[in-house]
N, C-alpha and C positions, 0 to 999 in steps of 0.2 A: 504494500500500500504506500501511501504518504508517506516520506519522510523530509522533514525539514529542520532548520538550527533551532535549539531548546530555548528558551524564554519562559518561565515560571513568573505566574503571575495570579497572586489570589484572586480572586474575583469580590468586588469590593462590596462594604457591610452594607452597601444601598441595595443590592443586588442578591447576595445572600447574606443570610443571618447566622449568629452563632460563631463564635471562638471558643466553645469549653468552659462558660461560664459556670458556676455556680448558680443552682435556682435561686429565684431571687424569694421566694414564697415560703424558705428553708426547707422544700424538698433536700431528697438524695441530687448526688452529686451528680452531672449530666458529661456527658462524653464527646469529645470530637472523634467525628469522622473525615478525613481528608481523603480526598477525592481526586486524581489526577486524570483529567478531560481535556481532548487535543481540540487546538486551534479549529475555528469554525465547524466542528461536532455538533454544539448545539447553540443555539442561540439565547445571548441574555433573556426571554423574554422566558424560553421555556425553562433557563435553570433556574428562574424564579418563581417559576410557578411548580417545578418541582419542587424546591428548598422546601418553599412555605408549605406543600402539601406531606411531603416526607415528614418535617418536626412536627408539623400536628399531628399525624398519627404514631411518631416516636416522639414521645417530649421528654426522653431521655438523653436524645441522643441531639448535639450540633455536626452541622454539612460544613468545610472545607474548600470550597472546589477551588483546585488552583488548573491553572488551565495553560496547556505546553505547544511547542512548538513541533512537529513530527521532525526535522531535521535534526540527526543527532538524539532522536530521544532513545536508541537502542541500548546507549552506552550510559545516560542519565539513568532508565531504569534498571539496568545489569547494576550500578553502582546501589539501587534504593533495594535489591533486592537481597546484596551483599550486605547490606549494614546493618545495625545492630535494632532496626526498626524503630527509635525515639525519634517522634517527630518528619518521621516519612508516608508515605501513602500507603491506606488502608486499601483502596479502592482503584487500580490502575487503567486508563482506556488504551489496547493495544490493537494493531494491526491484526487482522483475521490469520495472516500468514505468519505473525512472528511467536505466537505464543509456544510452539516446541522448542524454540531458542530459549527461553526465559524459564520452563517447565523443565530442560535438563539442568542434574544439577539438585533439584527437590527443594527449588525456590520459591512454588505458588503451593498454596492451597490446592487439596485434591476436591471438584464442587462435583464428583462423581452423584454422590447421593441423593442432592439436595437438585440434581439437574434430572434425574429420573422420577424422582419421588414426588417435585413441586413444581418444575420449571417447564416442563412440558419440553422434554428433550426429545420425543417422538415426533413433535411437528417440526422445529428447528430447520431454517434453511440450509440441507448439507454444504453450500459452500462456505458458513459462518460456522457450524456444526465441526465438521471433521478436522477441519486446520485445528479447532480449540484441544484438540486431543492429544496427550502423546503416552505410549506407551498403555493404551487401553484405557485409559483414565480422562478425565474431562479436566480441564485447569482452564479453561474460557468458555468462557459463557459468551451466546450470541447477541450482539447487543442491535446494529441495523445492516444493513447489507444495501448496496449501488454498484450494479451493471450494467455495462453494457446493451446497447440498443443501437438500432439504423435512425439516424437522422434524418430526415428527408424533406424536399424541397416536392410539397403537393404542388404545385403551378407548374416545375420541369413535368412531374410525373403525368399533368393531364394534359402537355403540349405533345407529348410521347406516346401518349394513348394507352397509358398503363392507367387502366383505370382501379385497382385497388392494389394497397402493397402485397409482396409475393408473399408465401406462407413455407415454400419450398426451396432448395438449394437453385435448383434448374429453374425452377421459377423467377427466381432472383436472377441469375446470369441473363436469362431470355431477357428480363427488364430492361438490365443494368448496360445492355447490348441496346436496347431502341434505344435509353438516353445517354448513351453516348456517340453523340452524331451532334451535326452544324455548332462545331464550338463549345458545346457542353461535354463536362465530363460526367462519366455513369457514374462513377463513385473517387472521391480524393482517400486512397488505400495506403498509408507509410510504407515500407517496404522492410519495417524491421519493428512491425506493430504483431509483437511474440503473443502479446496478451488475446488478441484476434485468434492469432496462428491456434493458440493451444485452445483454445475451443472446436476448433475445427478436427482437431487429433483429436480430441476426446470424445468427439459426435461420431467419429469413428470408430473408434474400440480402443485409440492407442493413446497412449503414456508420454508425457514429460522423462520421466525415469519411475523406474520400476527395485521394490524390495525385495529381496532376495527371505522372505517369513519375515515376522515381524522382529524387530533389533536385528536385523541381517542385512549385507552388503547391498547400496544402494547404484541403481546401474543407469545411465543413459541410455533414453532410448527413442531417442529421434529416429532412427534407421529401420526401425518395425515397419514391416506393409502397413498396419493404420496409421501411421504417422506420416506418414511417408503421401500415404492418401488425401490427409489435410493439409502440406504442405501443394499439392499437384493444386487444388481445389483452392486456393489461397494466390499461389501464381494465376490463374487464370481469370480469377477474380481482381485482382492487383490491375492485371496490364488494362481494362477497361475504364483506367483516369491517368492520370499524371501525375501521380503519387511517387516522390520521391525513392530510388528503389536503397538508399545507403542513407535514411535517415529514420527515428522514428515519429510517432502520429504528435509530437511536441517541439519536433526541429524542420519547420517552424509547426504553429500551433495550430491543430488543423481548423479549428474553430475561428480562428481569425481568416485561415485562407477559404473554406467554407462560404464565409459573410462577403469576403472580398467577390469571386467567380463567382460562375454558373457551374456550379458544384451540384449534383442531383441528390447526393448519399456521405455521408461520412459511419463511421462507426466510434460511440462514444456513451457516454452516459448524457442521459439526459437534461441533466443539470449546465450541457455547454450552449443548451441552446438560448438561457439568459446572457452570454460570453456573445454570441452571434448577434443575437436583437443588441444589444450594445454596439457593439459596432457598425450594426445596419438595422435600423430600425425598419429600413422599408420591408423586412422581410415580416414584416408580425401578418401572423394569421395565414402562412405562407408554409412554417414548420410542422411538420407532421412524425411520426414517432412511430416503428413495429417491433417484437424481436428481431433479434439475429434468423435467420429462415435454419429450420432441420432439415434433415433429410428427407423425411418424411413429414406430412401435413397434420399432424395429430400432435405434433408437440414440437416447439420451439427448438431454435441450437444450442448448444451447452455453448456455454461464458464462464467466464473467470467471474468470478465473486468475491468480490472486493466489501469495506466494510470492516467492524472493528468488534472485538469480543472483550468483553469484561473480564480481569484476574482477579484473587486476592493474591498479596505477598505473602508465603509462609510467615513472614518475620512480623506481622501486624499486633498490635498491641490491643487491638480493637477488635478480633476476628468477629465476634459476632452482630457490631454494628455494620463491621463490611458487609457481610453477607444480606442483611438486612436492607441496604444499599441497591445491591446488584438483585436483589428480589422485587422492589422499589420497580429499577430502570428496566428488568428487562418486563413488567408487569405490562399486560394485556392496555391496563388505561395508558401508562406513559409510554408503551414503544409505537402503540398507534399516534398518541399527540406529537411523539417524535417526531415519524414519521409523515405526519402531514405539513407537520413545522417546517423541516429541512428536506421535503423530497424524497426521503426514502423508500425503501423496500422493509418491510418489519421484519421482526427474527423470523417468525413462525410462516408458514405457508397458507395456515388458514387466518390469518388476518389481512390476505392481503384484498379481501372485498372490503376491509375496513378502510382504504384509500382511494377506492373506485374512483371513476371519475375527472381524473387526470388522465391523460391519453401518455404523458411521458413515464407518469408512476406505473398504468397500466401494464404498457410494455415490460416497462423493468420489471416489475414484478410477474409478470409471464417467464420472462429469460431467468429469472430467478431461481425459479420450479426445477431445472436443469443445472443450478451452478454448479459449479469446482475450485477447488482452491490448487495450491500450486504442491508439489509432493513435499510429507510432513515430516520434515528432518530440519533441526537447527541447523542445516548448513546450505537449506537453499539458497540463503540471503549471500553465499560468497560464490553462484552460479549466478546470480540478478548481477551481484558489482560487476564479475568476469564479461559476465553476458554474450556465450558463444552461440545460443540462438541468433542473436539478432545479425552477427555475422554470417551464420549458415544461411538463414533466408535473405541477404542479399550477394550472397555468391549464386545461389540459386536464382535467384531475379536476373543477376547479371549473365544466365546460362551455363554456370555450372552444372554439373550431372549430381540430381538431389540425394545419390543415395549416397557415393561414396562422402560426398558432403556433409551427410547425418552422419554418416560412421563419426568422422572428423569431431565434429559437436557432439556425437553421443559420450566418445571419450574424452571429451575433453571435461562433462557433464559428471561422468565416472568418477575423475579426478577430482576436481570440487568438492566433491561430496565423500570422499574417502578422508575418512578421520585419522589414518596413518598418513595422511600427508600433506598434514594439516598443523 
């Protein structure tokens, strides 16, 4: 997910209430909760209307929220989970992908129990769901989830004669093939937009990499025939715009170049198309929204599941206010307010009629149904830095032969992720 330079910043007593005071009434003594919540997660309005709803039904307990920056915060929370827990966070907000990094080690809380028994862990969106696991054990809790969706330009699409968005892969190419013609491009596709790419592998049958049993050797495996299949299906999709083939969907930002052109399609979350009407307002009422297209018409394409899952620290001083907390945020009334607040997708899959109505929530939460997260090893995060996908698929764009290609990034994937050499 996100990551940006750390900035710790409490969020001030106009906004929430409560430092740890003493009742004033000579009640028992009352408890902070501290709460660490990333940049634009939620909005002043709702963590105020959380605060105030939380301590009325705990008026035991005072909220904390101090609120971080995602740059850098990998290595701020490694340090809060090492420490001796005075005065650190009870409650942490993490990347859906990083919590196996933070979970080796037996630095969080195990919410195995408390996620079966109250949380409704059977409905959980699996792309927020499984990253939060490691080693059979649950240490995050799903808190919202935002994916990927086709953006699209309905005024290209009905000059094209594409009169409703496709629903199928073929369907889509057929489209995406009318509007790209007289100057228009059918779709603006990065040429090293991996997050794309692995959906299309997995709408396949195939693997990012693959475990060898569980706590077993972890393997690259781009070079699999379904991988290999979402790579073919990705090139052919790709060359129908002028999508960059040696950059990815942020150099430059496809949402900016989007608003500039006669762009028909991008692929992004829905959330960019506030980003576009900013810089072209003539387009309002002009953007339109579907899943990513499956294979088949009966259900959307698998996407990456991005989104952030709730810890506790083992080291917390408070454990049961935390927990109280994260029972709070991910509850039925506040993950829907969440999510209408900020756009989201809610944890569960059956709340997601609680957001109807939106045509960009819609989507997203269609592609939802289908998410994935990225393979659950603390050492993905040193295959993202490396990042040989993104060179494999532009050796490949530039007509490389895909397979020997994948071999190339599938070991080099191998390597990454090998703890002996590391």
């Amino acid at each position: 997910m996100r990551r940006r330079l750390l900035a710790l910043v409490c969020v001030s007593a106009t906004v929430l209430s409560g430092c740890g005071l003493i009742s004033q009434d000579g009640g028992s003594e009352r408890h902070t909760v501290t709460v660490w919540l990333m940049k634009d997660s939620a909005s002043q309005d709702f963590l105020k209307r959380f605060t105030e709803g939380f301590e009325a039904d705990h008026p035991d307990l005072d909220l904390d929220v101090r609120i971080q920056e995602w740059t850098g915060i990998g290595d701020k929370v490694q340090a809060a989970l090492k420490a001796d827990g005075t005065d650190g966070p009870d409650v942490i907000e993490v990347g859906n992908t990083q919590v196996p990094q933070y979970a080796e080690g037996g630095r969080l809380q195990d919410l195995t129990l408390e996620s079966m028994r109250d949380w409704g862990i059977r409905d959980w969106l699996p792309g927020l769901a499984e990253p939060g696991q490691w080693l059979s054990q649950q240490f995050g809790i799903p808190w919202y989830a935002a994916n990927r969706v086709v953006i699209y330009r309905k005024d290209l699409f009905e000059q094209a004669g594409v009169d409703e968005p496709p629903r199928t892969r073929e369907e889509w190419l057929t489209a995406t093939e009318k509007l790209d013609k007289n100057g228009d491009q059918g779709i603006y596709l990065a040429g090293q937009d991996w997050y794309t790419l692995s959906g299309l592998i997995w709408d396949e049958g195939g693997e990012l990499a693959t475990q060898d049993g569980e706590g077993g050797v972890w393997t690259g495996a781009l070079d699999s025939a379904a991988a290999l299949r979402g790579m073919a299906f990705y090139r052919e999709l790709q060359a129908l715009g002028d999508g960059p083939v040696d950059a990815d969907e942020e150099h430059p930002p496809q949402a900016g170049v989007f608003a500039k052109g006669q762009i028909a399609q991008i692929i992004a979350v829905p959330g960019q198309a506030q980003s576009i009407l900013r810089e072209n307002p003539e387009l309002k009422g002009k953007i339109g929204f579907f899943p990513v297209p499956g294979k088949s018409a009966d259900k959307p394409g698998a996407v990456f599941t991005g989104g952030s899952d709730l810890v506790v620290p083992k080291n917390t001083d408070q454990e049961d206010g935390a927990r109280a907390v994260v029972e709070a945020l991910v509850s039925t009334k506040w993950n829907t307010d969440l999510a209408r607040t900020m756009n989201y997708v809610p944890n569960k899959k059956s709340l997601a009629k609680d957001v109807s109505g939106e045509e960009g929530i819609e989507a997203m939460a269609a592609g939802a149904a289908q998410g994935r997260a990225t393979p659950g090893t603390p050492r993905w995060g040193a295959v993202e830095a490396d990042n040989p996908i993104k060179e494999y698929m532009t050796k490949v764009l530039k007509g490389a032969k895909a397979k020997s290609e994948a071999r190339k990034a599938s070991d080099r994937i191998t390597e990454l992720l090998d703890v002996n050499t590391r």
